[in-house]
C-alpha positions as CSV (number, residue, x, y, z in Angstrom):
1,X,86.2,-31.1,77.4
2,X,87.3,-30.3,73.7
3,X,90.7,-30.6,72.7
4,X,90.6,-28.6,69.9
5,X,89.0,-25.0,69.0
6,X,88.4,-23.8,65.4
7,X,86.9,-20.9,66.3
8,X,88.0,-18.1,68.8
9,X,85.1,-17.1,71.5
10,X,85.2,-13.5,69.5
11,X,84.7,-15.3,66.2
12,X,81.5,-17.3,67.1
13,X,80.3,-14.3,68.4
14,X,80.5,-12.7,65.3
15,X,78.7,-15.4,63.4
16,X,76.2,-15.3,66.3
17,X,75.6,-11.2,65.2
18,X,75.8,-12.1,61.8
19,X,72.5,-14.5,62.1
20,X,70.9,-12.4,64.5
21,X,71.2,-9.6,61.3
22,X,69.7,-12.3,58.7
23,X,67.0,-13.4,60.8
24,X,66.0,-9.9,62.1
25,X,66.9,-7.9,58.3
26,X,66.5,-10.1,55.7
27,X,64.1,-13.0,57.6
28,X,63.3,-16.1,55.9
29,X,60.9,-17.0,53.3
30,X,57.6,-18.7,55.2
31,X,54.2,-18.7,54.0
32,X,52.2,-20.7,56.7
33,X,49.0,-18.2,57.6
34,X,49.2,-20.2,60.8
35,X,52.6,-20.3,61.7
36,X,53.1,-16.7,60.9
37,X,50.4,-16.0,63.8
38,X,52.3,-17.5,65.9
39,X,55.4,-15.9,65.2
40,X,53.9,-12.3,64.8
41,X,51.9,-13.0,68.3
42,X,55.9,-13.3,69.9
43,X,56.9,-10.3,68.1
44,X,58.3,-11.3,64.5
45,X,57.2,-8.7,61.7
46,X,55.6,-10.1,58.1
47,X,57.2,-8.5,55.1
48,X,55.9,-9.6,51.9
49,X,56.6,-13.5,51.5
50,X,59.3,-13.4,54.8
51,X,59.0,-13.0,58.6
52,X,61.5,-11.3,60.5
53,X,62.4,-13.0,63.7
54,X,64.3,-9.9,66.2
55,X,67.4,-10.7,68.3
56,X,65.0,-10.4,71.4
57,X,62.9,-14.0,70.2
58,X,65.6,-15.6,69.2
59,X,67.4,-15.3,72.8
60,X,64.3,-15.9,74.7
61,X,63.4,-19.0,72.6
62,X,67.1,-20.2,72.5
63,X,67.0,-19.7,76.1
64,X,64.0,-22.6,76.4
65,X,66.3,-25.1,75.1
66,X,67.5,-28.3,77.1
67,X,71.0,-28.9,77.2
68,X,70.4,-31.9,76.8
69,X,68.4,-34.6,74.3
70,X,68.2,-38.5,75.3
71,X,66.6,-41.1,73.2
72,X,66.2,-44.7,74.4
73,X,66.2,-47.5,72.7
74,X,63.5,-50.8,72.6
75,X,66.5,-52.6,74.5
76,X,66.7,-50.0,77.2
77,X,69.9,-48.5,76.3
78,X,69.7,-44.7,76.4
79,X,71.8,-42.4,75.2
80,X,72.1,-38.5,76.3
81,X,73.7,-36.0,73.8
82,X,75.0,-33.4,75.7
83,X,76.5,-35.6,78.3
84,X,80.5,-35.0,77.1
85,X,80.6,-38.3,75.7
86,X,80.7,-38.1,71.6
87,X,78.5,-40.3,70.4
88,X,78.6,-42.1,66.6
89,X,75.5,-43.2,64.4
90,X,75.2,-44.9,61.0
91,X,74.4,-41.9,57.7
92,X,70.6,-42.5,56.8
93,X,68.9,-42.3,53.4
94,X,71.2,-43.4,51.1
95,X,69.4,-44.5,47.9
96,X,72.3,-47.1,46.6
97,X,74.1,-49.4,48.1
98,X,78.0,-50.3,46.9
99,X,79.0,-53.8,47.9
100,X,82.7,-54.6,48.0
101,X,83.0,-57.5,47.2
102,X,81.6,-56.9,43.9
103,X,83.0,-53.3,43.3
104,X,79.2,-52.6,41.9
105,X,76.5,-50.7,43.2
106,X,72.6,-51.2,43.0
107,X,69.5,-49.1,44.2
108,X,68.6,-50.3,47.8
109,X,65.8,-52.0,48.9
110,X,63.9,-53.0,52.1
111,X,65.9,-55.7,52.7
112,X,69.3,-53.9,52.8
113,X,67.1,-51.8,55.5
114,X,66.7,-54.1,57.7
115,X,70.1,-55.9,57.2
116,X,72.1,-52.4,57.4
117,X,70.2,-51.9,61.0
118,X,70.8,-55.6,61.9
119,X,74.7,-55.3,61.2
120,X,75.0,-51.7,62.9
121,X,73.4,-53.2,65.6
122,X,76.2,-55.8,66.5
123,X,78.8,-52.5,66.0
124,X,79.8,-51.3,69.4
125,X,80.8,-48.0,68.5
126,X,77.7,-47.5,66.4
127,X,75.5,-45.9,69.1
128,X,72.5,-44.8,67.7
129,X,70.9,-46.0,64.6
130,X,69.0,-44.0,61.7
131,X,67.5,-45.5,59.1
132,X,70.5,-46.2,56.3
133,X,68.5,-46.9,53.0
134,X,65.5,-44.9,51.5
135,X,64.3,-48.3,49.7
136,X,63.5,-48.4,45.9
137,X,60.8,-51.1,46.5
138,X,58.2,-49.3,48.6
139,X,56.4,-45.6,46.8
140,X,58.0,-42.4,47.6
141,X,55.1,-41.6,49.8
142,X,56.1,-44.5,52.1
143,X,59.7,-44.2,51.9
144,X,60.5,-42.6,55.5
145,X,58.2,-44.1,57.4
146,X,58.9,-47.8,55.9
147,X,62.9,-46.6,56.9
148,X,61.2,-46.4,60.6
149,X,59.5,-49.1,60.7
150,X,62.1,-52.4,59.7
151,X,64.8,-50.2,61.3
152,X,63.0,-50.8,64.6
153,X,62.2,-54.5,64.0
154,X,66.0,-55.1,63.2
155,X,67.7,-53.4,66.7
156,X,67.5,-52.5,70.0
157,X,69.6,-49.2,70.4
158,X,68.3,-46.0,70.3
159,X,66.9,-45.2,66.5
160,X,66.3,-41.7,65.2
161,X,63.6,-41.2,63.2
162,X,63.5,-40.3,59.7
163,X,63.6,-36.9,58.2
164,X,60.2,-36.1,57.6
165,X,58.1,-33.8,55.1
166,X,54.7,-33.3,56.5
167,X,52.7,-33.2,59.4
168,X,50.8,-37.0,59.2
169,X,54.8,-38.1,58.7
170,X,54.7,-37.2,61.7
171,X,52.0,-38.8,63.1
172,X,52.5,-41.8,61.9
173,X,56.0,-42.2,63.1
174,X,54.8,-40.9,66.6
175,X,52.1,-43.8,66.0
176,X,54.9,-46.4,65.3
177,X,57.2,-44.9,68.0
178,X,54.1,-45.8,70.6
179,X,54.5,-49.4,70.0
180,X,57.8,-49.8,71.5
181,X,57.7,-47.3,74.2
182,X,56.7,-43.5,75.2
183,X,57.5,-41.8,71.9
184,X,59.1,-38.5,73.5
185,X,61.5,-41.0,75.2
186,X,62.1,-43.4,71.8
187,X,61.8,-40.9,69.4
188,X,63.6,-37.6,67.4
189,X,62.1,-36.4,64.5
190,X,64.4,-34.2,62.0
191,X,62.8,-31.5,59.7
192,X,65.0,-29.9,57.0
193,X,64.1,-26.3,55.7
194,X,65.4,-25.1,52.4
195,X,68.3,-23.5,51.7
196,X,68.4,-20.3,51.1
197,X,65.9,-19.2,54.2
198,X,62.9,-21.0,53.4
199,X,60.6,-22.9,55.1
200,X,57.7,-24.3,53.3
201,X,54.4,-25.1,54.2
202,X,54.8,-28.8,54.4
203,X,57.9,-28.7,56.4
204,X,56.2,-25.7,58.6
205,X,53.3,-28.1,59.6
206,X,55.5,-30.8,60.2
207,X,57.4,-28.6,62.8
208,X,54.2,-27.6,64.5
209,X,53.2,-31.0,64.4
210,X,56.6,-32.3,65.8
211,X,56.4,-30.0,68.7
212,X,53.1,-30.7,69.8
213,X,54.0,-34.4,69.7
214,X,56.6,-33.6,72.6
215,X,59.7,-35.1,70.6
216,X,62.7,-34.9,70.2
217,X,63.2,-31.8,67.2
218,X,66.2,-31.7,64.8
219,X,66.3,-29.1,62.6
220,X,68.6,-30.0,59.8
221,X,69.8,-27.3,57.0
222,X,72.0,-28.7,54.0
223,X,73.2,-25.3,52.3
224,X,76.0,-25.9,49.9
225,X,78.5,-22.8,50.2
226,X,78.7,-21.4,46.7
227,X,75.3,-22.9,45.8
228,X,72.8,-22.3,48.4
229,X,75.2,-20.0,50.9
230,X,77.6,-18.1,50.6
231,X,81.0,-19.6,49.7
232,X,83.0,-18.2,52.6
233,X,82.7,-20.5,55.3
234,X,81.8,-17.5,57.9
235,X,78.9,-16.4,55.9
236,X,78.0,-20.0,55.1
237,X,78.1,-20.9,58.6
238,X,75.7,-17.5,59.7
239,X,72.9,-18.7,57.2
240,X,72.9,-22.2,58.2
241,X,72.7,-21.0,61.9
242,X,69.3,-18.7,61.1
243,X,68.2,-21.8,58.8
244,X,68.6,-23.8,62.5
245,X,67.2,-21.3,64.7
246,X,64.0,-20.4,62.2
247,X,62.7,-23.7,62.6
248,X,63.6,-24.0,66.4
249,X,62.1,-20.6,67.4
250,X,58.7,-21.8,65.8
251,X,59.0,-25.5,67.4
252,X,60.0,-23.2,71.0
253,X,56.8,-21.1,70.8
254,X,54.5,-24.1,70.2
255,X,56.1,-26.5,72.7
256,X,58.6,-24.1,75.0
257,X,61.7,-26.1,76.0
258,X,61.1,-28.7,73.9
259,X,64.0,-30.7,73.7
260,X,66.5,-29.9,70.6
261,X,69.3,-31.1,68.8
262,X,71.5,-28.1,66.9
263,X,72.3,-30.4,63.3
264,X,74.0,-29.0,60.6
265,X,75.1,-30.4,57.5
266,X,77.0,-27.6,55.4
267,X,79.0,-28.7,52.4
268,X,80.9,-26.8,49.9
269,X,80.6,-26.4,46.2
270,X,83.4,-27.8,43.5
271,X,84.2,-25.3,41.6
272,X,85.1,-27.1,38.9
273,X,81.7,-29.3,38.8
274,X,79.7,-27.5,40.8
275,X,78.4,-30.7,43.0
276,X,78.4,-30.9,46.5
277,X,81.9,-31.9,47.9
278,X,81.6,-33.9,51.6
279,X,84.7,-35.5,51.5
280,X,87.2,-32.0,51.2
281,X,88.9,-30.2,54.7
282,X,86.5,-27.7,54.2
283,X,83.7,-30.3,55.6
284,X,85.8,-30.6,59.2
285,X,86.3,-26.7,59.5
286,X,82.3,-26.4,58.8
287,X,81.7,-29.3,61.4
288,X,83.9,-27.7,63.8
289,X,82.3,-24.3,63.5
290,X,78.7,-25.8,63.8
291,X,79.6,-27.0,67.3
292,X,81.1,-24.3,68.6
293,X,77.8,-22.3,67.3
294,X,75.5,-24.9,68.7
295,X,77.3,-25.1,72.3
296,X,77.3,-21.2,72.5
297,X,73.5,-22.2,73.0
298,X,74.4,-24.6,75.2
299,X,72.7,-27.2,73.0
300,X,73.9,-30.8,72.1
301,X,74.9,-30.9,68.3
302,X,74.9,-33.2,65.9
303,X,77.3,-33.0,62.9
304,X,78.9,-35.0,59.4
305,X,82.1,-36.7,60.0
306,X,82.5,-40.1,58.0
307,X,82.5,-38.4,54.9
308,X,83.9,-39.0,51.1
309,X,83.2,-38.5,47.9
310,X,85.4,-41.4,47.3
311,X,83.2,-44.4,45.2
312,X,84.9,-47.2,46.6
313,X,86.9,-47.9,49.7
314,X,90.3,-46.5,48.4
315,X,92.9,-43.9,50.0
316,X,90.9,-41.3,49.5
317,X,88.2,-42.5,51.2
318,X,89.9,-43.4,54.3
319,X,91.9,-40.0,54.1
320,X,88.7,-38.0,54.1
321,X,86.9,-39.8,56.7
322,X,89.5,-40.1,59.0
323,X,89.6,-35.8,58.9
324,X,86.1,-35.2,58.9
325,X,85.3,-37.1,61.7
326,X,88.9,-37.0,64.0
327,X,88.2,-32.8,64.0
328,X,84.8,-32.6,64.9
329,X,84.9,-35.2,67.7
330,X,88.2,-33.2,69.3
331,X,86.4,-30.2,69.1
332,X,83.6,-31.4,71.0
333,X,80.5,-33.1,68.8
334,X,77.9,-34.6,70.8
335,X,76.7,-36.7,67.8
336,X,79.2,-37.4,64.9
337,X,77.1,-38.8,61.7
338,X,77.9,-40.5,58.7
339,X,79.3,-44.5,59.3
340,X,78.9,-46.5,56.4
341,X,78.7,-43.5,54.0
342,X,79.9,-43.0,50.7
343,X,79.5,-40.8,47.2
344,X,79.3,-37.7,49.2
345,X,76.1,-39.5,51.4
346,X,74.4,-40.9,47.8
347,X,75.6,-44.6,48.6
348,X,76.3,-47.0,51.6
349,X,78.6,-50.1,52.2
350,X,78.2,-53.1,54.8
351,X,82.2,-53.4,54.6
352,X,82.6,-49.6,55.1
353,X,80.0,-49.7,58.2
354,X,82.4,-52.1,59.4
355,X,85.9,-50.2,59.1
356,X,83.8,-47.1,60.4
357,X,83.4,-49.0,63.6
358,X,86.8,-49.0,64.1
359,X,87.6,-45.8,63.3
360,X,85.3,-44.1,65.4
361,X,86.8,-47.1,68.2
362,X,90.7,-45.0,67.8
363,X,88.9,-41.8,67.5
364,X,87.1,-42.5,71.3
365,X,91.2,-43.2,72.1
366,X,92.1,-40.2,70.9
367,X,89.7,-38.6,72.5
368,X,90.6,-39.7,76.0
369,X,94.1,-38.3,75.6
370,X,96.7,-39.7,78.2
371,X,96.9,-39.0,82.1
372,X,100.4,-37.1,83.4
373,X,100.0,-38.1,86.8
374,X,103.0,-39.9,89.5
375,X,101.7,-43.5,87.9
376,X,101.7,-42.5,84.5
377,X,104.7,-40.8,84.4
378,X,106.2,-44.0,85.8
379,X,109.9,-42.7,87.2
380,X,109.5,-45.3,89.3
381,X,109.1,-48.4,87.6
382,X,111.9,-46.9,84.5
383,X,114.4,-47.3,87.9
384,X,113.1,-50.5,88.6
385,X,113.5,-51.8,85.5
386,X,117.2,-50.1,84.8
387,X,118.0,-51.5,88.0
388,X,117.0,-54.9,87.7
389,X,115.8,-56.9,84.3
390,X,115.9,-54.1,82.4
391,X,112.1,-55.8,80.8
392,X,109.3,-53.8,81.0
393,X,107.3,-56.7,79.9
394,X,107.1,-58.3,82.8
395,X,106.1,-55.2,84.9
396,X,103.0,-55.0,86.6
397,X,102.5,-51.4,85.4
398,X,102.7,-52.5,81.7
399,X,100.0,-55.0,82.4
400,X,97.7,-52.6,84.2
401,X,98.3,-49.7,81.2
402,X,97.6,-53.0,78.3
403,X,94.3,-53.5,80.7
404,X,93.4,-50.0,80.8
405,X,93.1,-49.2,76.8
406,X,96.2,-47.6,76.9
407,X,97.1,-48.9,73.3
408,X,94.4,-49.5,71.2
409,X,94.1,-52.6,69.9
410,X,92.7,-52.9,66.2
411,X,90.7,-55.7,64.5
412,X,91.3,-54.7,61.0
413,X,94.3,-52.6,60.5
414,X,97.6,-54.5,59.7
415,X,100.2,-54.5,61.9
416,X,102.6,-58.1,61.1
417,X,105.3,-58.0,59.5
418,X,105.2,-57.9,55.5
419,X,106.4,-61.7,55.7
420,X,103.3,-62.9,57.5
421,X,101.2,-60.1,55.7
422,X,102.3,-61.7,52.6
423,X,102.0,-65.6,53.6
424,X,98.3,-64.2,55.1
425,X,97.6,-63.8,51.2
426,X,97.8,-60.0,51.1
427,X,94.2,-58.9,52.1
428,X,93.8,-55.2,53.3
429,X,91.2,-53.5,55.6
430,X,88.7,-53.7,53.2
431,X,88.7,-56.7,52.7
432,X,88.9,-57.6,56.3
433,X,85.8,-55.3,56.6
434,X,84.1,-57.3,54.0
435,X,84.3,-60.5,55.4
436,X,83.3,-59.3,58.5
437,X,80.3,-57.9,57.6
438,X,79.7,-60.6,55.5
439,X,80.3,-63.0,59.3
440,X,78.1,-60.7,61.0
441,X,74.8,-60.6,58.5
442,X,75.2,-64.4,59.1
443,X,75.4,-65.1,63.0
444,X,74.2,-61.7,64.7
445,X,70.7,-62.0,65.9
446,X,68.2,-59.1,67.7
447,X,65.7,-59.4,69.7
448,X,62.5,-59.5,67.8
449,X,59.8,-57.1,68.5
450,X,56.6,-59.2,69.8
451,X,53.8,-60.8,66.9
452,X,51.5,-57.8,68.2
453,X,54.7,-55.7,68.2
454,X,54.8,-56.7,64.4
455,X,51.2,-56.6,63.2
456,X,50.7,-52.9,65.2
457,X,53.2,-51.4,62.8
458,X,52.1,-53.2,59.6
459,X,49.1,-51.8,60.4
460,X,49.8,-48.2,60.8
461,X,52.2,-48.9,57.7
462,X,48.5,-50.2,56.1
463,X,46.9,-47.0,57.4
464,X,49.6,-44.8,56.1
465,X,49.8,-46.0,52.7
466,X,45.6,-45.5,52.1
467,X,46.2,-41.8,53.5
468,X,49.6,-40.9,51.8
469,X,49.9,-42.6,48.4
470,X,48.6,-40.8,46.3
């Protein structure tokens, strides 16, 4: 149940009216001969260089939708968006990688790939992994797919798959999703259209080819509001709904009720530089309003939270992230993105993965709010005790509330005194952070996948690279 509303019921419809009026007026650019026979067949009209999609197919194809999208994980863990829990995962496709201890940052490689996945994999409020690092060792062609394939040799919880460009993206990662399991259970494959309202022809095959794989579908806009949308938040919010819906009305007429995860990732502009800001308020409020959109449809949705545009792991940083992802999982995200991420999503840190963990641990607390019932309210054992020791330390209700989470006990925070702070040799949280990840890189260990495991994927990663590289 949300415990927070941005949005009244009146206000989302309006934004819901709004899209309908883009999608049905001003339609969105999309070239595809073949996808535009689909569309036309369900009633869209072709205008020049756009189709217009009418209120009428975007109900009906809205109305398809599961309310529900679960992904499993080589370990057997599964994890069902949409089921009222919120549910954290790593950001993915950060080129660089900023390492504390050094206060530098380098391109990423393979190896920070599969040692990202390893370490989010020992992080218990990481829940489901995508791929952190688009590697500067493999060819561009490769890049997703190689994010895929050591991400699922380095964990066993749920992995999204990559965002992907084309249709044999697609196959391929359906191909490499088939050798640990059925690939509509281990597998989600996100397609991003451009903003404004466009959809080309690669990304338009790669939806078709999504849906008739059966998987998982995300469609994920990035408009920047003054940029790529328009700066109000309202208007920004009604053109990244029709850049959702576009792409899930096509994936619905190929595959109907196909299962689909409502993403969005709006940012604003700074005025000043004109660069994407994901670290300002304005990020939480766009968060909040994506999930109130998304749950009008009654779909699970998938939004930015641990977000800076902080460079290092300063105040800033841990200002920004706390907002951006405290709103969005009050107001009811089914998916909050983003641990581990920096630079406004450009960079990545091991020690900020780390502190994530933790944050998203109080932000589960907060979540859970506190009971008001006889027990809780304890007028009992407050005459008890100002009857008799006047302790509450050595009341059995004390021990049972310590026991049930009540407080939430951090690992990296500081909470001595500044005496024993001091003696300690003044470290902060992240540097705590750092040396934990540094602990974990060293004595976690996953499960390997199988030798035939292995030499399957290296060979569709063979296979891929003689078809894609160009």
């Amino acid at each position: 149940m949300p415990l927070l509303r941005c949005l009244t019921p009146e206000q989302v419809e309006a934004i819901h009216q709004a899209t309908l009026r883009i999608l049905n007026e001003t339609g969105v650019v999309l070239n595809h001969s073949g996808a535009r026979e689909i569309l036309a067949a369900a009633g869209a009209r072709v205008h020049h260089d756009r189709v217009l999609i009418p209120p009428a197919l975007v109900e009906g194809c809205l109305a398809q939708c599961q309310p529900t999208v679960s992904v499993r994980g080589r370990g057997g863990a599964l994890k069902t968006l949409g089921d009222g829990s919120v549910y954290f995962h790593n950001l993915g496709g950060a080129p660089e990688i900023f390492d504390h201890a050094t206060g530098q940052k380098r391109l990423a490689r393979i190896q920070d790939v599969c040692d990202s996945t390893r370490l989010l994999d020992a992080l218990e409020s990481c829940h489901t992994i995508v791929p952190s690092f688009t590697p500067c060792d493999v060819p561009g062609e490769l890049m997703s797919l190689a994010m895929y394939r050591h991400a699922l040799a380095h964990t066993t919880k749920p992995v999204h798959g990559p965002i992907v460009q084309d249709a044999r993206e697609v196959a391929f990662a359906v191909e490499m999703a088939a050798v640990i399991g059925r690939p509509a259970d281990v597998l989600t494959l996100a397609v991003s259209p451009v903003s404004p309202l466009a959809i080309p022809d690669r990304e338009v095959e790669a939806i078709i080819e999504v849906a008739r794989a059966g998987v998982a579908f995300s469609p994920l806009p990035s408009p920047i509001a003054g940029m790529t949308a328009p700066l109000s938040l309202a208007g920004a919010l009604a053109q990244q709904n029709a850049e959702v819906i576009a792409p899930l009305v096509l994936a619905q007429l190929v595959h109907p009720g196909l299962p689909t995860l409502y993403c969005g990732r709006l940012a604003m502009m700074e005025p000043r530089t004109g660069m994407s800001v994901w670290g300002g308020i304005e990020l939480a409020l766009a968060s909040a309003g994506t999930i109130q959109i998304g749950h009008r449809y009654n779909l699970p949705v998938n939004v930015s939270g641990f977000s800076t545009n902080a460079h290092t792991l300063d105040l800033q940083c841990g200002f920004e992230r706390a907002i951006n992802a405290a709103v969005p999982a009050l107001v009811g995200a089914d998916e909050v993105a983003g641990i581990g991420e920096m630079a406004a999503g450009l960079c990545g840190s091991f020690a900020q993965m780390v502190a994530d963990n933790e944050f998203a641990s109080s932000i589960q607390r907060l979540r859970r709010g506190f009971a008001t019932d006889a027990d809780a309210l304890a007028v009992e054992v407050v005459a008890a005790v100002m009857n008799g020791s006047r302790n509450f330390l050595d009341q059995p209700h004390t021990l049972k509330y310590l026991a049930s989470g009540e407080v939430f006990v951090t690992r990296l925070a500081e909470r001595g005194t500044f005496e024993r702070w001091d003696a300690a040799g003044r470290d902060n949280l992240a540097e705590r952070a750092q040396a934990e990840a540094e602990r974990l890189l060293r004595e976690h260990q996953v499960a390997p996948l199988d030798d035939h495991q292995e030499r399957e994927l290296d060979s569709i990663m063979s296979a891929a690279g003689k078809h894609l590289v160009k």
